[in-house]
C-alpha positions as CSV (number, residue, x, y, z in Angstrom):
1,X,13.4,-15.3,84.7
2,X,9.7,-15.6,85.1
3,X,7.1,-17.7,83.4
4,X,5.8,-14.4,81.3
5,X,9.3,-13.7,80.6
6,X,9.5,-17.0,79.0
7,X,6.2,-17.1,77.3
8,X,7.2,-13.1,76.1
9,X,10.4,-14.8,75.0
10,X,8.9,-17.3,72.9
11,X,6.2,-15.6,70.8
12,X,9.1,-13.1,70.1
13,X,11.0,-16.3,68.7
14,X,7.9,-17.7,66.8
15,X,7.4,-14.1,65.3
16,X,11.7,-13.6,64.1
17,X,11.3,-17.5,62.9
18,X,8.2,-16.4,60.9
19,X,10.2,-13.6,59.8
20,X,13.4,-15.1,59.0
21,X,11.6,-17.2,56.4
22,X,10.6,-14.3,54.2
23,X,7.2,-15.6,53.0
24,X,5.4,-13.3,55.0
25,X,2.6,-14.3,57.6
26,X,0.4,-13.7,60.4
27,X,-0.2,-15.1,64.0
28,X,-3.8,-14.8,65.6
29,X,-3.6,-14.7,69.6
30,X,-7.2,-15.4,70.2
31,X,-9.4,-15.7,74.2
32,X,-10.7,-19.1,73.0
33,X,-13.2,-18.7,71.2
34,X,-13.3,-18.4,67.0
35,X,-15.8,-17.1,65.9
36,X,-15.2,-15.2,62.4
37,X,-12.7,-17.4,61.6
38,X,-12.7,-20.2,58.7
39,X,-9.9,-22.5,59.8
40,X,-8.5,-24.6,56.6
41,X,-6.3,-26.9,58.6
42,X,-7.6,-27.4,62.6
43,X,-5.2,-28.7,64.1
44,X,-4.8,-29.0,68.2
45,X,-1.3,-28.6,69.2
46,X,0.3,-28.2,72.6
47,X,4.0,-28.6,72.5
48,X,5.1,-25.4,72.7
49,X,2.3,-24.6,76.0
50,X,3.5,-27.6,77.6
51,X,6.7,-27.2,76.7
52,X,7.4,-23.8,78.5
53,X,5.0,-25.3,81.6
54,X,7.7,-28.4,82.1
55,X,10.7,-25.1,81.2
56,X,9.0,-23.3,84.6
57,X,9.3,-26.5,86.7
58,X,12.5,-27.6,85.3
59,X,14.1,-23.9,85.8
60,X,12.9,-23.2,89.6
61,X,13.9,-27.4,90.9
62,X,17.6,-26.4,89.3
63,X,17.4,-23.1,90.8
64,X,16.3,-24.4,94.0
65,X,19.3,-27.3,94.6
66,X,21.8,-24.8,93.0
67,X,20.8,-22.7,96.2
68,X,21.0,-25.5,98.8
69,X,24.7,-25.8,97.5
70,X,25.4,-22.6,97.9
71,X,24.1,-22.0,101.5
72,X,24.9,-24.9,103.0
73,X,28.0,-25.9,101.0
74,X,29.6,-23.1,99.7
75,X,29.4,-20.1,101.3
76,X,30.2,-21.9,104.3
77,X,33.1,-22.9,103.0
78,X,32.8,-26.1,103.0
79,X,34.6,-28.4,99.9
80,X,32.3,-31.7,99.4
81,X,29.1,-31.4,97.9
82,X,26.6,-33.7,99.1
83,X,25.4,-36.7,96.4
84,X,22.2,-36.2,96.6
85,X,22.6,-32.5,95.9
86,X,24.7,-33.1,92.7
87,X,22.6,-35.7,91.3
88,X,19.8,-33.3,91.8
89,X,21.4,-30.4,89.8
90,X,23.0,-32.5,87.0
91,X,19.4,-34.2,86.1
92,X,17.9,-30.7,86.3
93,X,20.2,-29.5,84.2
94,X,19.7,-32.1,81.6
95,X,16.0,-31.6,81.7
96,X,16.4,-27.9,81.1
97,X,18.7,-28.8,78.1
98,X,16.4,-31.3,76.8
99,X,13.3,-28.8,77.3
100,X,15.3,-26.2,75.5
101,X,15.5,-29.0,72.4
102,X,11.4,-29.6,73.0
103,X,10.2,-25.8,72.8
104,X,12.9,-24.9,70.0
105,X,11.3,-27.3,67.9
106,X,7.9,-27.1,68.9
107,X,8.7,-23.3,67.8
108,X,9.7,-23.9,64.5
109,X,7.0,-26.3,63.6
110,X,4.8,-23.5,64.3
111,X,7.0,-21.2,62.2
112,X,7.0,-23.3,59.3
113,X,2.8,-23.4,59.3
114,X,2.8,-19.6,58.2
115,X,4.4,-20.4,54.5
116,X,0.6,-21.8,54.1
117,X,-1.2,-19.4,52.5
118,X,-3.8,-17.7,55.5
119,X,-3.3,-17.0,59.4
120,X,-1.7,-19.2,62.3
121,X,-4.3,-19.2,65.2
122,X,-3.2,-19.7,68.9
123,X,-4.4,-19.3,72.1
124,X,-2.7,-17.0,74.3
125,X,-0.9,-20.0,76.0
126,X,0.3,-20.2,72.8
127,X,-1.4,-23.1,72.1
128,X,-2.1,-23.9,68.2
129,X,-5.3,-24.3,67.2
130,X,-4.9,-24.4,63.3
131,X,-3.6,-22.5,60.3
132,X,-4.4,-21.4,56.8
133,X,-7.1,-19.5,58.3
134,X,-9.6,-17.0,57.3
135,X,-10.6,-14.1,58.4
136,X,-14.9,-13.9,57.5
137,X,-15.9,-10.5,59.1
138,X,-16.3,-7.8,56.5
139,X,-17.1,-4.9,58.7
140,X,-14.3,-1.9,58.2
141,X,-13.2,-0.4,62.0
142,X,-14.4,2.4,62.7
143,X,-10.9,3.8,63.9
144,X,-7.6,2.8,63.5
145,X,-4.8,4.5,65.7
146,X,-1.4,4.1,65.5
147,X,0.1,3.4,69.3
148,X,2.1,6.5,71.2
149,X,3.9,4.2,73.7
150,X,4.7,0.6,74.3
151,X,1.8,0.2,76.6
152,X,-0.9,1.0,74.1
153,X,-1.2,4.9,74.7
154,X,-3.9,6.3,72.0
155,X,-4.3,9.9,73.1
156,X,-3.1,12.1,69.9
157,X,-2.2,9.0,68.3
158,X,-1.8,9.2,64.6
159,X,-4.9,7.9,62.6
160,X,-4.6,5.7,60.2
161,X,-6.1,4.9,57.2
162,X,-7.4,1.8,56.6
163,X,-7.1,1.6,52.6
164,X,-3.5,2.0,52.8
165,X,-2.8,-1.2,54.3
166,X,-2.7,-4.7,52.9
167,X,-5.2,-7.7,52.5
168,X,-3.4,-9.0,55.8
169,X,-3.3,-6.2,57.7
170,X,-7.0,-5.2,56.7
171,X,-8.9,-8.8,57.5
172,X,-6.6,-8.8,60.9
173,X,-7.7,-4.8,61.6
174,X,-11.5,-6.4,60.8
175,X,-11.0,-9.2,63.4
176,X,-9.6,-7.2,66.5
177,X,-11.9,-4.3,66.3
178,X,-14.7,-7.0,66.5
179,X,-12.8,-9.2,69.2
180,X,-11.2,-7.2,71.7
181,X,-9.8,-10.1,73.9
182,X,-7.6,-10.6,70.2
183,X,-4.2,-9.7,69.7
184,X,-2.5,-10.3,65.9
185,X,0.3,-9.6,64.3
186,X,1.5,-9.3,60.9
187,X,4.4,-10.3,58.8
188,X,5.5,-8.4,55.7
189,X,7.8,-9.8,53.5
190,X,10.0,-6.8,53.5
191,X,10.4,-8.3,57.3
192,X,8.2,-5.0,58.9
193,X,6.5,-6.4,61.9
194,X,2.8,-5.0,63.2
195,X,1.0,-5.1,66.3
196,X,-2.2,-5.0,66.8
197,X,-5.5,-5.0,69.5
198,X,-8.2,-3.2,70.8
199,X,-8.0,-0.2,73.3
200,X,-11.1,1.6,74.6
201,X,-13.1,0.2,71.6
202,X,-10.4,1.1,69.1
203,X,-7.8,-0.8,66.9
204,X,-4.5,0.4,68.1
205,X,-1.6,-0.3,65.6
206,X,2.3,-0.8,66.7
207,X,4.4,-0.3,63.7
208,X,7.4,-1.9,62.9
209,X,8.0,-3.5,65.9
210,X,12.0,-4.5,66.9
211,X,12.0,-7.7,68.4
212,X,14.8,-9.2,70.2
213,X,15.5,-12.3,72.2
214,X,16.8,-11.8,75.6
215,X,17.2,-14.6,78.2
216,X,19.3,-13.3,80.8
217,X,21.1,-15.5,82.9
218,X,21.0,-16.0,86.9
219,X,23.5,-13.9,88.3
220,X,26.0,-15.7,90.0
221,X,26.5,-15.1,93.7
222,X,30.7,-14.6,93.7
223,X,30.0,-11.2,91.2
224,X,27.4,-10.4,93.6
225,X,29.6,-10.3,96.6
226,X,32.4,-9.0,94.8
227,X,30.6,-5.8,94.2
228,X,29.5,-5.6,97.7
């Protein structure tokens, strides 16, 4: 599993958390910069980014022992693994366990901040920058499209119409089409998820997105060379 996959894994988890809770909410993803924003509660957190930094390191050490075994232990046949080697796996394997402890908590400590009225704002290394926030810009997009694939495709996309949305989704539809670097996404009570950025100078809308949580395990080298 790669670091994106872990980071994709994550916000998927903060979003289903958020949702789970049934207040409603939105998350902010923004370059760096915050400009049109009035923050209520600034708040600098990094638990969840450093977090899924220490989950990288502590994943690829464990992966890399677990290999050493079996090359030069087991698929040689051999029956005694070195000290060292075991030492090296259990205490990486305890770390990942322990990280695991770190970012779910660090996740829903981030969750919990949406039940305050306003938006949670993050960087996009998902680190928090404060919540209860509000949107200032006033000025209405000029087009809203709804997405025709995963990857953002706009041609002979559906407009929308901006009226027919909510005070969330409008104030997050006035943000992105004035910060394209954005991305937000919005929680409805009724548990509907939205997407939404910028896409050649448009706001491009995901509706209802289905999120899932998928963190597939390493495949274990005795199915691999049974199906050989």
């Amino acid at each position: 599993m790669s670091l994106s996959d872990y980071w994709i894994a994550s916000l998927c988890s903060l979003i289903l958390r958020v949702q789970g809770l049934k207040h409603g909410g939105a998350l902010l993803l923004v370059p760096g910069r915050e400009g049109g924003l009035n923050i209520k509660y600034q708040l600098n957190y990094d638990r969840l980014q450093k977090g899924l930094f220490r989950r990288g390191v502590f994943h690829i050490v464990n992966t890399e022992v677990s290999d050493r075994i079996f090359e030069e232990v087991l698929d040689t046949n051999g029956d005694e693994v070195p000290v060292d080697y075991y030492l090296d796996e259990s205490i990486s394997g305890t770390d990942i366990t322990e990280n695991d402890k770190e970012v779910d908590g660090a996740l829903w400590f981030i969750a919990c901040l949406s039940r305050v009225d306003g938006l949670i704002v993050m960087d996009k290394d998902l680190g928090l920058h404060g919540f209860g926030a509000e949107i200032t810009i006033n000025e209405i997009p000029k087009a809203i499209i709804r997405a025709k694939s995963r990857l953002g495709g706009i041609k002979g996309g559906l407009k929308l119409n901006y009226d027919h949305f909510g005070t969330r989704h409008r104030s997050m539809m006035r943000y992105i089409a004035q910060n394209p670097d954005s991305v937000g996404f919005v929680i409805s009570q009724d548990d509907e998820v939205r997407a939404m950025t910028q896409v050649n100078g448009k706001v491009v809308v995901w509706d209802d997105l289905r999120l899932q949580l998928q963190f597939p395990a390493r495949p274990k080298r005795g199915s691999q060379r049974s199906r050989v």
